[in-house]
C-alpha positions in Angstrom: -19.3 -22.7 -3.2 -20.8 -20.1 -1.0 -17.6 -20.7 1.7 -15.4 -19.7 -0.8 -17.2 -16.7 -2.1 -17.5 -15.6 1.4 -13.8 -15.6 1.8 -12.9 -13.7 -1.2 -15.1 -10.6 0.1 -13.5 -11.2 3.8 -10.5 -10.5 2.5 -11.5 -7.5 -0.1 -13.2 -5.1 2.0 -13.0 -1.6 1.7 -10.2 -0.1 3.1 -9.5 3.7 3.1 -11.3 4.5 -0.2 -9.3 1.8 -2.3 -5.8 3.6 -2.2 -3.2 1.6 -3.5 -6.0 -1.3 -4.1 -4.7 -3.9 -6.8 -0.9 -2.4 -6.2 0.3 -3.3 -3.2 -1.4 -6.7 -0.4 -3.6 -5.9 2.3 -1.2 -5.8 5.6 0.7 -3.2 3.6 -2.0 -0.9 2.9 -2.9 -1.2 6.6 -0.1 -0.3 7.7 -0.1 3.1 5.6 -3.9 3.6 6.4 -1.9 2.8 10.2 -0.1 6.1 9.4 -3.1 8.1 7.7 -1.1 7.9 4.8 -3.9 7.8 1.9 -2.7 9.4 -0.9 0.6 9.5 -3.6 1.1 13.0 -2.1 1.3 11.8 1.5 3.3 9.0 0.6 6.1 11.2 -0.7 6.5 12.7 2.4 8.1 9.2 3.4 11.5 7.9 2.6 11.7 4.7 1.1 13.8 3.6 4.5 10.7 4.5 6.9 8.7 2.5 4.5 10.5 -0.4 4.9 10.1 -0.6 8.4 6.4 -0.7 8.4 4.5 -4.3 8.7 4.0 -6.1 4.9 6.9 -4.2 3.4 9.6 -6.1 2.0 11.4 -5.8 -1.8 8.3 -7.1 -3.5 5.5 -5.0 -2.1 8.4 -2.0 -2.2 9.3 -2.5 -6.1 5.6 -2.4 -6.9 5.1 0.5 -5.1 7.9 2.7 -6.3 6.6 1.4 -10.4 3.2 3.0 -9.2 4.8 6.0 -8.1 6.8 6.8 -10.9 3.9 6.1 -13.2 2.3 9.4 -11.1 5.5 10.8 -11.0 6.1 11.0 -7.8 9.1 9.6 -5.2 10.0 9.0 -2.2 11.5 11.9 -0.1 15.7 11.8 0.1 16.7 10.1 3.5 
């Protein structure tokens, strides 16, 4: 029982402050915390194309992550 626990905070650890935690996986938060991109704000200084190119961003991660922005109204930059 205790492996398994173990596992679950492996994967979980803190990563820049919890930005984007619960929205997007792992590998594609690391790759914006890659960029020092930490917050909405930052984010929008992106267009969705550039985002795309990073590591663990495909259509899923990238549809989640636009629903989150337009819940804090804010978008991508135009390309």
């Amino acid at each position: 029982m205790s492996k398994s626990l173990n596992s679950i905070y492996a994967v979980n650890y803190d990563l820049t402050e919890g930005f984007l935690q619960g929205v997007i996986a792992i590998p594609a938060r690391r790759a914006l915390e890659k960029e020092k991109i930490d917050s909405l704000e930052k984010l929008s200084d992106y267009s969705e194309k550039e985002i795309m190119q990073m590591h663990g961003f495909g259509k899923n991660t990238m549809m989640k992550l636009k629903n989150y922005m337009k819940e804090n109204q804010v978008c991508f930059k135009e390309a």
